[in-house]
C-alpha positions as CSV (number, residue, x, y, z in Angstrom):
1,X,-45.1,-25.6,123.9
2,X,-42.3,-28.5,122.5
3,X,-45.3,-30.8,122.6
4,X,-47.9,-28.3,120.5
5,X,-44.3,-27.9,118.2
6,X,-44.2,-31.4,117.6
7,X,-47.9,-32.0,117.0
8,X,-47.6,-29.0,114.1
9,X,-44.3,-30.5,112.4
10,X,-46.0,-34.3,113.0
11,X,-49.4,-32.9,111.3
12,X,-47.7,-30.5,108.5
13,X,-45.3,-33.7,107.7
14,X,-48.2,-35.9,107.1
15,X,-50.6,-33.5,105.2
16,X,-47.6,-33.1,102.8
17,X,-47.4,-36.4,102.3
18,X,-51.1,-36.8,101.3
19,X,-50.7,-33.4,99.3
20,X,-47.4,-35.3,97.9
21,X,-49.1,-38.8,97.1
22,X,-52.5,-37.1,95.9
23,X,-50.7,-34.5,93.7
24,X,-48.5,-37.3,91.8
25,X,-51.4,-39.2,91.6
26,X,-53.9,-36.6,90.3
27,X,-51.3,-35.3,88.1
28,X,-50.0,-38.8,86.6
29,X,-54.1,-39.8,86.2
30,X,-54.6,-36.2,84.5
31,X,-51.7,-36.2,81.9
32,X,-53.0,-39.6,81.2
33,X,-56.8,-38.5,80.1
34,X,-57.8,-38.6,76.6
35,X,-59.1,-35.5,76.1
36,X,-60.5,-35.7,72.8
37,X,-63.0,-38.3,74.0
38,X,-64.1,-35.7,76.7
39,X,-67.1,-33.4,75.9
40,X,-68.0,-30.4,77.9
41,X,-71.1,-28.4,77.9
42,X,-69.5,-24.8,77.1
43,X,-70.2,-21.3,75.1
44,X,-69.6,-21.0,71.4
45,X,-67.1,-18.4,72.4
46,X,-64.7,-21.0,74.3
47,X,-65.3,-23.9,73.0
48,X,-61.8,-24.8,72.2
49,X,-60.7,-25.1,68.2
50,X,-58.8,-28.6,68.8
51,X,-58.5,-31.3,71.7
52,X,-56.6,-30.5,74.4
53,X,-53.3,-32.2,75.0
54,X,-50.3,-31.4,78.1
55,X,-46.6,-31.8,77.6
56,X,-45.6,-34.4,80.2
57,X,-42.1,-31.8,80.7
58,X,-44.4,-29.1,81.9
59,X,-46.7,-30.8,84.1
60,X,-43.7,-32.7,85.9
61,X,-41.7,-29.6,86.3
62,X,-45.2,-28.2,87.8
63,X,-45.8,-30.7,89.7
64,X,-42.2,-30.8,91.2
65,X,-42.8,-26.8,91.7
66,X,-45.7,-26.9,93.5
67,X,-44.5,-30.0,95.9
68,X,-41.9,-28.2,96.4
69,X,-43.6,-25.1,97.2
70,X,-46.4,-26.5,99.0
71,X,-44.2,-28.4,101.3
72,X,-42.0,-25.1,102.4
73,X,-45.4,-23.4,102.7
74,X,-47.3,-25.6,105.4
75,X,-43.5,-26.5,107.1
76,X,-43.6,-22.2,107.9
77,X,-47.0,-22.1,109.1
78,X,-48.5,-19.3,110.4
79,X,-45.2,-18.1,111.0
80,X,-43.8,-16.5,108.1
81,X,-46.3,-17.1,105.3
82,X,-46.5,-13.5,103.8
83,X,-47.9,-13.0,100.7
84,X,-45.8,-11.5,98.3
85,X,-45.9,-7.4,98.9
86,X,-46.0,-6.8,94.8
87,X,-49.7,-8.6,94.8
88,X,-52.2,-5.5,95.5
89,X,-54.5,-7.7,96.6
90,X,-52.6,-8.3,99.7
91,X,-49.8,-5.7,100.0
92,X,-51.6,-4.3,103.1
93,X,-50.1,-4.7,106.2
94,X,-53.6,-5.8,107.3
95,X,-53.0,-9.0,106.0
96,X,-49.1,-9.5,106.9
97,X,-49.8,-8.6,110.1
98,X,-53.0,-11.9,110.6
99,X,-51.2,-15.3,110.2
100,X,-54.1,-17.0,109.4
101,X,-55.0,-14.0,106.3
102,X,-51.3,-14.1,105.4
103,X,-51.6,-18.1,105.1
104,X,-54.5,-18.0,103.0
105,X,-53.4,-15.4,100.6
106,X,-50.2,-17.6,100.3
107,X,-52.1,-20.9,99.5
108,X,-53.9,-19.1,96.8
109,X,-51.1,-16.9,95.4
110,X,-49.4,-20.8,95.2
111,X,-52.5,-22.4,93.8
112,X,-53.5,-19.5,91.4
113,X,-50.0,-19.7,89.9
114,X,-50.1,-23.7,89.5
115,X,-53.1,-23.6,87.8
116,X,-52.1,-21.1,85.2
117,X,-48.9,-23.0,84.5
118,X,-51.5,-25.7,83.7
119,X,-53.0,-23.7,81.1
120,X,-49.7,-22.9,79.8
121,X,-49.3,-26.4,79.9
122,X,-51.8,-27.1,77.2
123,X,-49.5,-28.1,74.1
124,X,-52.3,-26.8,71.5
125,X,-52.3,-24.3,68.8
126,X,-52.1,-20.7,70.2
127,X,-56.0,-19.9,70.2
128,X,-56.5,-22.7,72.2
129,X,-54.1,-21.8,74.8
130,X,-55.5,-18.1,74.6
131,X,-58.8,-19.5,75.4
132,X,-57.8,-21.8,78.1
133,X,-55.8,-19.7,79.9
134,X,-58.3,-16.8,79.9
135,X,-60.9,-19.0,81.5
136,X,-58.7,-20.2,84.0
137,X,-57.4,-16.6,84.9
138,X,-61.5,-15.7,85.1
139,X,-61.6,-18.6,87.5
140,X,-58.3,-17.4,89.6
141,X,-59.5,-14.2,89.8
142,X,-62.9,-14.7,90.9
143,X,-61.5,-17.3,94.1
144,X,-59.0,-14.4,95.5
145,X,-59.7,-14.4,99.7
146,X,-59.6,-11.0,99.2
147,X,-62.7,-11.0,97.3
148,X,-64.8,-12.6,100.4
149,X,-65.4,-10.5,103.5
150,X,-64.8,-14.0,105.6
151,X,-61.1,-14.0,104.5
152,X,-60.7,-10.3,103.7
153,X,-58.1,-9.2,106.5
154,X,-58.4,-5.5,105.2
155,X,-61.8,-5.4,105.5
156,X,-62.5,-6.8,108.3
157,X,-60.0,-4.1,110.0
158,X,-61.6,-1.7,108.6
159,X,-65.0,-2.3,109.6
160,X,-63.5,-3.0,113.0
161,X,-62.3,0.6,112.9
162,X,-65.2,2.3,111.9
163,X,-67.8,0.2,113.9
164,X,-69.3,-1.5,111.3
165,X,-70.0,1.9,109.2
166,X,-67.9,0.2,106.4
167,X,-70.3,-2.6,106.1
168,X,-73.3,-0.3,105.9
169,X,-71.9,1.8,103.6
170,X,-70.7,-1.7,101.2
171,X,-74.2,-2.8,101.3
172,X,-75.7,0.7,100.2
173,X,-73.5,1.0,97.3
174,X,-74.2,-2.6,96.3
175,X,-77.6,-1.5,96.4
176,X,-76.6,1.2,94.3
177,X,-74.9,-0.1,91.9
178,X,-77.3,-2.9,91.5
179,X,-80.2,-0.2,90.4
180,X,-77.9,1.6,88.3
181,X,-76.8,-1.8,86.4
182,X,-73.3,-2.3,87.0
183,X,-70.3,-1.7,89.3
184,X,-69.7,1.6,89.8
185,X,-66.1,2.5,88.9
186,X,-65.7,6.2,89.8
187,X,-68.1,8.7,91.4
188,X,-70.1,9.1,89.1
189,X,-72.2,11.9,90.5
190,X,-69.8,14.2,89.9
191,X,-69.8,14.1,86.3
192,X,-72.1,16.3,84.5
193,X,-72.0,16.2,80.4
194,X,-71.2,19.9,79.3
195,X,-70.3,20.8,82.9
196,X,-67.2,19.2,83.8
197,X,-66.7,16.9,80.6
198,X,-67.3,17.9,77.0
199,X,-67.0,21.2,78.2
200,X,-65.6,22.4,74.7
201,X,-68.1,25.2,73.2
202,X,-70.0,23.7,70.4
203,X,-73.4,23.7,68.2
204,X,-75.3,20.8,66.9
205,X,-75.2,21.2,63.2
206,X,-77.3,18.5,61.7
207,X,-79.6,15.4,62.4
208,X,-80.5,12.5,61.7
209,X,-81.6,9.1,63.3
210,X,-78.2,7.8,63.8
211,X,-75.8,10.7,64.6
212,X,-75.6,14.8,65.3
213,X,-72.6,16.6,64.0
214,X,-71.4,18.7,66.2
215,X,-69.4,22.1,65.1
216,X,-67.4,24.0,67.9
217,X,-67.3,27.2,68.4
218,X,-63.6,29.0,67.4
219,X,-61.0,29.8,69.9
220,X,-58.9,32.1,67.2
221,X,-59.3,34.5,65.4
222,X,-59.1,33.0,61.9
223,X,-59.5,29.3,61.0
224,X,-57.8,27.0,58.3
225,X,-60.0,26.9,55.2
226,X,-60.2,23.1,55.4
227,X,-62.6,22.0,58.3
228,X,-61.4,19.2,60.7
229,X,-64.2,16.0,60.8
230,X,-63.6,13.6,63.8
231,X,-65.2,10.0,63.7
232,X,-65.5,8.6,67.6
233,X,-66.4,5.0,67.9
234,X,-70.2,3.8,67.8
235,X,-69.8,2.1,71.4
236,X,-69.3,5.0,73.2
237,X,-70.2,8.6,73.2
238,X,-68.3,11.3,71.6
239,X,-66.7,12.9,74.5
240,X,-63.6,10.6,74.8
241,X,-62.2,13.2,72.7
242,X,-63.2,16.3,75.0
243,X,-62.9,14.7,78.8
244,X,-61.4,18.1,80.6
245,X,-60.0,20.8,78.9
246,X,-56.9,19.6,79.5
247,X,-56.7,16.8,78.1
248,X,-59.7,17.2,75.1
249,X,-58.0,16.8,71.6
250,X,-61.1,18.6,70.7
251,X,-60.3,21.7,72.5
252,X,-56.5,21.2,71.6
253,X,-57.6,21.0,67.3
254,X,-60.4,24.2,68.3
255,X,-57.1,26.1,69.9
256,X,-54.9,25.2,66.4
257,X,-57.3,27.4,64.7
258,X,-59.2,23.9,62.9
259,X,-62.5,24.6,62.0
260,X,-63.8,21.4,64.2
261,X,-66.9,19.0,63.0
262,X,-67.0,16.1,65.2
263,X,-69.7,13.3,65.0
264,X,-72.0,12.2,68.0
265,X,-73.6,9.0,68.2
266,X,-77.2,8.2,68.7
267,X,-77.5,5.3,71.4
268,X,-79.6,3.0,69.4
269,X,-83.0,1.8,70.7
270,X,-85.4,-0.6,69.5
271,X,-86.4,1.2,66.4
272,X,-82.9,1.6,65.3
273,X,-82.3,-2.2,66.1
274,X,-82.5,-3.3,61.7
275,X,-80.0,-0.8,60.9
276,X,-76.6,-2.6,59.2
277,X,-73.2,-2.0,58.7
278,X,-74.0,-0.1,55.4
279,X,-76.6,1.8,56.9
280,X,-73.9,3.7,59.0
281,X,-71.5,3.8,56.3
282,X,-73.8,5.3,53.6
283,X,-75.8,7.0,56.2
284,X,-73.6,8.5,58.7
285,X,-69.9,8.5,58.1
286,X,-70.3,9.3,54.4
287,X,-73.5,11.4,55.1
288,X,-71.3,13.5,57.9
289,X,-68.2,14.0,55.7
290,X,-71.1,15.3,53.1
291,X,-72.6,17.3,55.3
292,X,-69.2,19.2,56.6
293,X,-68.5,19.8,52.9
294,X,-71.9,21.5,52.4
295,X,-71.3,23.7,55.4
296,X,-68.0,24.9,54.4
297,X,-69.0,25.7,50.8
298,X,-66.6,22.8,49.6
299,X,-69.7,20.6,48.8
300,X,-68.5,17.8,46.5
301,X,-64.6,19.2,46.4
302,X,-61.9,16.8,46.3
303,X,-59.4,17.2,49.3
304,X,-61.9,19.6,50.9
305,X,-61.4,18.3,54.5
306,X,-59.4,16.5,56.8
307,X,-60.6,13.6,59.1
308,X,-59.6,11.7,62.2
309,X,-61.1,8.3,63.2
310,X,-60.7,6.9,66.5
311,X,-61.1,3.1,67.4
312,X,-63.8,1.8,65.5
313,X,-64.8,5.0,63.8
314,X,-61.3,4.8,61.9
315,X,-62.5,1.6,60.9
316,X,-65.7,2.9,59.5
317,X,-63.6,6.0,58.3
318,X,-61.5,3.8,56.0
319,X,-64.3,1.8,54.7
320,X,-66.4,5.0,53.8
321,X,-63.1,6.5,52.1
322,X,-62.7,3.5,49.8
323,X,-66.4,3.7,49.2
324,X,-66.1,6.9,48.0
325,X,-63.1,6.4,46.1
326,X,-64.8,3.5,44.1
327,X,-67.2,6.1,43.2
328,X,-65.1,8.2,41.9
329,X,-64.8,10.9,45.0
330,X,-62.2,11.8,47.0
331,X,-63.1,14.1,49.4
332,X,-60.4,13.8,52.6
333,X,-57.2,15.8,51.8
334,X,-55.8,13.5,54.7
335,X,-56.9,11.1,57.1
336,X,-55.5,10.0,60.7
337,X,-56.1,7.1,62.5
338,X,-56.3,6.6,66.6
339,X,-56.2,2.6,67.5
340,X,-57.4,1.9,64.6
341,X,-57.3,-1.7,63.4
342,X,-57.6,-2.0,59.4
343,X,-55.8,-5.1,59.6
344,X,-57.7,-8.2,61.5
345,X,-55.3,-10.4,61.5
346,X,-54.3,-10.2,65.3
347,X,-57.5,-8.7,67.3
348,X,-55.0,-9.6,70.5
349,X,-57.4,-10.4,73.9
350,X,-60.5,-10.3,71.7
351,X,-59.3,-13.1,69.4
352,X,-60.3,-15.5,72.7
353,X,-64.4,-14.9,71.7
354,X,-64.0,-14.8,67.7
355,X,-64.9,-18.1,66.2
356,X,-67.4,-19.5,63.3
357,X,-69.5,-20.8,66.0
358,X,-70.1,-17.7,68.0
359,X,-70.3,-15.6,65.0
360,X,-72.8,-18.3,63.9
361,X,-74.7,-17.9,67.3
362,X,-74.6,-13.9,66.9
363,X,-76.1,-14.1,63.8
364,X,-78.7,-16.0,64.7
365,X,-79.6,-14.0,68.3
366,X,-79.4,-10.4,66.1
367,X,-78.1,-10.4,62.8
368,X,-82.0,-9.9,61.7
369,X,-82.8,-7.5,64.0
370,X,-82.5,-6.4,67.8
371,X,-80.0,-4.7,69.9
372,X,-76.1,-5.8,71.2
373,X,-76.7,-4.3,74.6
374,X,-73.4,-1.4,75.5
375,X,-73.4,-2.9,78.7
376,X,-72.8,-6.3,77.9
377,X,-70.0,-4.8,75.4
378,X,-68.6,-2.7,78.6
379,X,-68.4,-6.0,80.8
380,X,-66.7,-8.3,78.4
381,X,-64.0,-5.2,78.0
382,X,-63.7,-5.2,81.9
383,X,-63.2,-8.7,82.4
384,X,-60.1,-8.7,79.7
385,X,-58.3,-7.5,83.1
386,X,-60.7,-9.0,85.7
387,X,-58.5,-8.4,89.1
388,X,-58.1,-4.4,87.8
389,X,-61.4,-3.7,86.3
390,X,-63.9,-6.1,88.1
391,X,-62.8,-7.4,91.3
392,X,-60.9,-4.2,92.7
393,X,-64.3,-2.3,92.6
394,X,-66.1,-5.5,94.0
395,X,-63.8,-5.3,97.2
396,X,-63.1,-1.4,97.4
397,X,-67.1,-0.8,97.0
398,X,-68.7,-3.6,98.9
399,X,-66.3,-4.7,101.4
400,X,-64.7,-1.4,102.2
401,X,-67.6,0.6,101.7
402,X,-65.5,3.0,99.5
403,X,-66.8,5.8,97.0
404,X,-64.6,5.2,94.0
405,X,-62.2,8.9,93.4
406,X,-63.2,10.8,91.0
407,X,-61.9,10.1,87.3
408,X,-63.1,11.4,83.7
409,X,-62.1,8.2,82.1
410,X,-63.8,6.2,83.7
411,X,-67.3,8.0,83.6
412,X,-66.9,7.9,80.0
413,X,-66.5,4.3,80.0
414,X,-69.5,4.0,82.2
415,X,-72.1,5.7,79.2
416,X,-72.1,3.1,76.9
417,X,-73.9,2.8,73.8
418,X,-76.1,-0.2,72.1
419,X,-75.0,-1.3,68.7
420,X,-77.8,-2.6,66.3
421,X,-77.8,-6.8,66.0
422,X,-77.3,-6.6,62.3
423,X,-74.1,-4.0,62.2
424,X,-72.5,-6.2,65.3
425,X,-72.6,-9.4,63.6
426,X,-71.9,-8.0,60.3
427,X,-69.1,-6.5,62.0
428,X,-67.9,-9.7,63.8
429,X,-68.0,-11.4,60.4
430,X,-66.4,-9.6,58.1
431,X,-63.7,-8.2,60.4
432,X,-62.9,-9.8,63.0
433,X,-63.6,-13.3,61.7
434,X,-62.9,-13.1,58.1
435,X,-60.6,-10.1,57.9
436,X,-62.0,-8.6,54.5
């Protein structure tokens, strides 16, 4: 037992001093490359806005840290190499209670945290760091043990447990999800549309190719004389505002005694694929505020209604209302704005992807035609918090074999919605880009 003691300590003490030796030399080589000579094949969207440069303090305090770390690391072993409990990933005792699990969740906890210190290392302009450390994060998130049934100490317990049912179950909702087009994140089967969401009592009002209006049907027995118009977002269905009736602001304005008008978009196909940013202003939000007007009697009466937009429909609100009051009308007594951004200047996350060259490239795919597919929209959103939004389902669905519980939110977020090439990049240009 002494002699397998001393072989460890022997072994550990030499592989940290090849860790040691390569690390300072890896290190001192890497702060020493000339980055602006380097080229790498990558995206419009992250190719970065300046050469990258490191502050020598940061990398040698990181490379002290990790030495450091790294050395305390392989001297424990097996023995006490826990992974830290406030890490979901690996708070269950499933992987505490494996020393070879608990090892490898340690070594990557300690590598995933030295390489995102080296993107914060990166003495650029802000962008740049944004973008860097994003793609390094997608990286680190993506290599989690957890995500791999080999190294997956929870899973592997489980499927222990159930006899391999687990397994079989992972592999049918792979299947699943795979037919269906992406990861499922809630049980979806138990959502119906005007069963157990959007169950408010409404009407379809009006027509047209790009959006119904929807009027509801009155919970009181006598309404305010100025209707209520609601403007969702394009990108998703309407019904964000009516989940349950307890939490549907829908139902909650109905219940106020508003006469409510809310506006449900079409999921654009093919056909709808030319259609532009003035299309839907002129067309929809403009047409729909028209429309409410006309229904209420109030047709071309200043301060006749009142409006909500939410997310990019307040956007599209906004830009309709100034239209309007360049022409001379003023219809909206008031208007209220949900996450609405008016002002471009800091897009947060999003700001990673917005650049002339990807706008350029966006243009050029669909800014004369075609479709920006709501799916690919819905998995860029998802990976802006990859470990929560991506891998969690990976593991609980596939590796676990877990049905995802039940949550309207989330089925909501599932039904996404195409947005026509030419409104998406006129979008990404004019906002986004160029803040106008």
């Amino acid at each position: 037992m002494e002699n397998q003691k001393d072989l460890w300590a022997h072994t550990a003490a030499q592989f940290q001093e090849t860790l040691s030796q390569s690390w300072t030399k890896e290190l001192a080589n890497f702060q020493n490359l000339d980055f602006s000579a380097a080229t790498v094949a990558m995206p419009p969207m992250a190719a970065p806005s300046a050469p990258l440069h490191f502050s020598t303090e940061k990398l040698q305090q990181l490379q002290q840290q990790y030495l450091s770390e790294a050395a305390a690391l392989l001297t424990q072993g097996f023995s006490a190499a826990a992974p830290k409990a406030d890490d979901k990933r690996f708070s269950s005792a499933a992987w505490s209670d494996n020393p070879v699990a608990a090892y490898t969740a340690a070594l990557y906890l300690l590598n995933s945290r030295t390489l995102m210190g080296l993107a914060d290392a990166v003495d650029s302009d802000e962008k740049t760091r944004n973008r860097v450390r994003f793609a390094v994060e997608q990286g680190v998130a993506a290599a989690a043990p957890s995500n791999f049934l080999a190294f997956n100490a929870e899973a592997q317990k489980k499927a222990i447990e159930t006899k391999g049912e687990s397994i079989a179950k992972g592999l049918q909702n792979l299947l699943h999800d795979l037919s269906q087009g992406h990861v499922s994140m809630t049980d979806e089967s138990l959502f119906t549309v005007g069963k157990n969401v959007a169950t408010t009592e409404g009407a379809v009002v009006f027509t047209s190719e790009l959006f119904e209006l929807i009027e509801y049907k009155p919970l009181t027995a006598k309404v305010f004389e100025k209707p209520f118009l609601l403007v969702p977002p394009c990108i998703n269905k309407f019904y964000i505002l009516d989940l349950q009736p307890e939490n549907s602001l829908i139902r909650y304005a109905v219940a106020q005694g508003h006469r409510t008008f809310v506006v449900s978009w079409r999921n654009p196909q093919a056909d709808l694929g030319h259609k532009t940013w003035d299309d839907y202003i002129e067309d929809a939000v403009i047409k729909a505020i028209a429309v409410t007007g006309d229904i209420v009697g109030k047709s071309g009466v200043d301060g006749a209604i009142n409006a909500l937009g939410f997310c990019v429909g307040g956007t599209m609100l906004t830009t309709a209302l100034a239209v309007l009051a360049a022409r001379g009308h003023h219809p909206v007594a008031s208007a209220t704005l949900l996450t609405t951004l008016l002002d471009f200047s800091d897009t947060g996350i999003l700001d990673v992807f917005i650049d002339e060259a990807f706008v350029q490239f966006r243009e050029k795919e669909m800014g004369q035609g075609g479709l920006m597919k709501g799916r690919d929209l819905a998995s860029t959103f998802s990976f802006l918090r990859p470990n929560d939004l991506v891998w969690n389902y990976v593991v609980g669905n596939y590796l676990k074999g877990e049905t995802p519980p039940p949550f309207d939110l989330l089925y909501w977020n599932s039904d996404a919605t195409n947005l026509p090439g030419p409104f998406y990049a006129w979008y990404l240009r004019n906002t986004y880009l160029e803040n106008k």
